[in-house]
N, C-alpha and C positions, 0 to 999 in steps of 0.2 A: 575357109577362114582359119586363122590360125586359133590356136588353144587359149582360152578366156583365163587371163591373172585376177582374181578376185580378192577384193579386202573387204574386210565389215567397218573399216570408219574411212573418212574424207584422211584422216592427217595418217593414214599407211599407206595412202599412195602418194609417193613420194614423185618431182619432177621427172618429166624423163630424162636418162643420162645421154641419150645422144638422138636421132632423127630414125632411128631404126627402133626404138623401145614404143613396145604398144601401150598403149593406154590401159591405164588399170580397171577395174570394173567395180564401183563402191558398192556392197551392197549393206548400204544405213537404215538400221533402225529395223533390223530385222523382230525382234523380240517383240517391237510398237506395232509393227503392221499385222492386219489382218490374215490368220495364213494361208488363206486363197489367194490374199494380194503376194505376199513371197513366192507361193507355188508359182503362181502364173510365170513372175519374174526368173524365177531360176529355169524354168522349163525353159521359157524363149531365149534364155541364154545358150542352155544347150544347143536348141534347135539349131540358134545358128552360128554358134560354134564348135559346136561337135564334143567338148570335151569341157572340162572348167578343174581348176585349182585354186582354190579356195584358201588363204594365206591368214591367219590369225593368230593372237600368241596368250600365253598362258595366262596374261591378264587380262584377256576379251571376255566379257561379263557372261556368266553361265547360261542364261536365259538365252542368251546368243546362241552361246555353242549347242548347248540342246536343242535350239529352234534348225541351226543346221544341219543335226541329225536327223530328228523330225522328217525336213525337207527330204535328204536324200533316203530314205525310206518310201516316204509317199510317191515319190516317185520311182521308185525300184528302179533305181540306175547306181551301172559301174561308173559313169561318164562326171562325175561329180567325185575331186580328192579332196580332200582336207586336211592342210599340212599346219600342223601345229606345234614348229619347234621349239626348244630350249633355247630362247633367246631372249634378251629385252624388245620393247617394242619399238625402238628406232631400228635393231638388227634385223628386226621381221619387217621392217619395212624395205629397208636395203633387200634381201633376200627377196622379198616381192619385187620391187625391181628388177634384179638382173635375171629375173624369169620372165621380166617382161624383154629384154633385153633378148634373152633366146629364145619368147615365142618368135619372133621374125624369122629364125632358123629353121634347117631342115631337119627337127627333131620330132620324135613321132609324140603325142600326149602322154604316155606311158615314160618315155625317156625324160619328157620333161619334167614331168613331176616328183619323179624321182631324184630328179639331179636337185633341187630343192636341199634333202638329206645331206647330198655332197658339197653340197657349195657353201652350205652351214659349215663348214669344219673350216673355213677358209676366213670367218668372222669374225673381230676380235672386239666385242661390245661390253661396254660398262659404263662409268658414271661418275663423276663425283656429286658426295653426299652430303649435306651438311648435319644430319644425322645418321648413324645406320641402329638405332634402337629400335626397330620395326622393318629392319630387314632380314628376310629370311630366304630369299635366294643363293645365297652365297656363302657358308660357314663365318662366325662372328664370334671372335673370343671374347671374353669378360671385361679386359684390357682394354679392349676398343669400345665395348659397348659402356663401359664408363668413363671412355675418354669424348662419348659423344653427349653426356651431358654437359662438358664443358664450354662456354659461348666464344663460341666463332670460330671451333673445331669444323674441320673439315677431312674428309675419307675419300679415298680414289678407290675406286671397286675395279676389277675386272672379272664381269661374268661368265664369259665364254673367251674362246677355249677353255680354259684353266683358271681355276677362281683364285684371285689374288686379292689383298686389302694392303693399303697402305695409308700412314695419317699423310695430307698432303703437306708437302716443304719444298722450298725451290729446288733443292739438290734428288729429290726425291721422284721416281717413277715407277713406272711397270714394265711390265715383260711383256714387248710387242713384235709384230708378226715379222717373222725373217725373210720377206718379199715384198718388193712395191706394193703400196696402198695408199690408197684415197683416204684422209680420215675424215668423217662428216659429223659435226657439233648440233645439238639442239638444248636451246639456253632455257633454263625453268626460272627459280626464282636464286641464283645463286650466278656469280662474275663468271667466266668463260676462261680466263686466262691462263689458269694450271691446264686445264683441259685442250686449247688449242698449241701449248706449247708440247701438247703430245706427240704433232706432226712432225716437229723438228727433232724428238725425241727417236720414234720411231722411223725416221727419214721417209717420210709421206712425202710423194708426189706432189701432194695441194690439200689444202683443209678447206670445205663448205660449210656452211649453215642450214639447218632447215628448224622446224616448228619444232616444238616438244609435243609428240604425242601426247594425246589425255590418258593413255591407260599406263604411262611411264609414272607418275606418281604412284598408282597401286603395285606396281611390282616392284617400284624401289622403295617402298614403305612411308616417303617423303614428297612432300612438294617442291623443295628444294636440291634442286638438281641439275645438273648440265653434265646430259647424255651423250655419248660418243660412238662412233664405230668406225672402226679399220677394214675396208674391203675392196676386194677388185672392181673394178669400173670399166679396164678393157674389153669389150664383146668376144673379140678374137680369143685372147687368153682363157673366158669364161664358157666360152664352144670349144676351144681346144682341153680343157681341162674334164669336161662331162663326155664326149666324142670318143678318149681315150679309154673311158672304162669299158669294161666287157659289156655285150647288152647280153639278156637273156627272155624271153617267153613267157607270160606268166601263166602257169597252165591252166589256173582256172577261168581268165577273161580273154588271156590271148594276148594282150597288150605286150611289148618289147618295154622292159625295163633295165635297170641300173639296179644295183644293191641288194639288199636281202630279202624285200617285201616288195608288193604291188602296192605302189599310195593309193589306187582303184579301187579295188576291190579286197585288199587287205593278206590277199593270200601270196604265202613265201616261195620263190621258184626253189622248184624238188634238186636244183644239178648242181649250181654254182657255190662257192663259196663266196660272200660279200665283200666286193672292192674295198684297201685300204684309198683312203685319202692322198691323191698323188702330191709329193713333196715340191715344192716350187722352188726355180735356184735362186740362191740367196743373193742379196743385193750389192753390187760391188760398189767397193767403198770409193767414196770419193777423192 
């Protein structure tokens, strides 16, 4: 069986992108359930999938994330990662995704969880805000944080790659990814319209819709939001892009990885230096 994509809520696993993307694995309410009942459930995961990846992001409630260490302790297993990127929770859903997308591939567990790390750099996630005075993701000058008391002020964030702020105006953008992309919107309590005209902005392929994750208020400080992300969607391009980097051994579990570190077992291979993020060619103009 191929290697288990795991989220901790229903709204990070996102549809799938094509007929080939596995199915995500929810596992809700871990903090709530009894931990014999999680044990059980993470064990028979492994059993019969041999390996598991574990996708959550920095605003998934502590009680969680402790309970997941917890877990793979008690169970004294390598076979269980836990990738916890620098992202918003709409880019960690994307990200969960197109690992779902390359579990179908012929990549070993170790390679793919890794490629997790790589495929983050390829992510261009933010937001607009109708306040940012309780946001602390992103550096926030004085300037801004007083022009967010003013009503019906609105901020366009860009968190990843590169933190950007801008107050939003028609004439006004950001600085978006210099390769085709998909851009995907998730609408909170705030109009969608600066935000999907990012596609035309950024010369997106196509702009989707999905839910507002719950934990996107907590990491953008607001409930007033409409989340965004730029990112690949071709399978091909997303196997061709992890495929290309060196693999290496990790010496202490053995697994073939990508990058600097084992997501496994945590331990760094002794030889390689860590792949930069291969550059993608830039979009010819229309």
């Amino acid at each position: 069986m191929p290697t288990a994509i795991a989220v901790t809520s229903a709204d990070l696993a996102l549809p799938p992108q094509d007929e080939r993307t596995m199915p995500a694995v929810v596992l809700a309410g871990l903090d709530r359930h009894p931990l014999d009942h999680a044990l059980t459930e993470l064990s028979d995961l492994i059993e019969s999938h041999g390996h598991v990846v574990v996708v959550c992001s920095a605003a998934t409630p502590e009680p969680v994330v402790r309970r997941l260490y917890t877990l793979r302790s008690l169970l004294e297993s390598d076979r269980i990662a836990l990738l916890r990127p620098e992202l918003p929770p709409l880019g960690v859903a994307v990200l969960g995704r197109q690992l779902r997308q390359l579990a179908s591939c012929d990549l070993s567990p170790g390679v793919l969880a890794s490629a997790g790390r790589l495929l983050a750099h390829y992510i261009h996630a933010g937001a607009v805000l109708g306040s940012v005075a309780r946001l602390d993701r992103v550096p926030v000058g004085l300037k801004a944080h007083a022009k967010s008391w003013v009503p019906g002020s609105q901020f366009a964030v860009l968190a990843h790659p590169e933190p950007q702020l801008v107050k939003v105006a028609p004439e006004v953008t950001l600085k978006g990814p210099e390769f085709p992309t998909w851009l995907l919107l998730a609408k909170g309590q705030l109009p969608g319209d600066w935000a999907a005209g990012l596609g035309t902005a950024w010369g997106a392929q196509g702009v989707r819709e999905t839910a507002l994750p719950a934990e996107s208020r907590a990491w953008w400080g607001t409930g007033r939001v409409v989340e965004f992300c730029a990112h690949l969607d071709d399978l091909s391009v997303l196997y061709q892009l992890v495929a290309s980097v060196r693999q290496s051994s990790c010496h202490w579990c053995g697994l073939d990885v990508i990058g600097d570190r084992c997501v496994f077992c945590s331990a760094a291979p002794p030889v390689h230096e860590p792949p930069a993020p291969r550059a993608l060619e830039p979009r010819t103009p229309a």
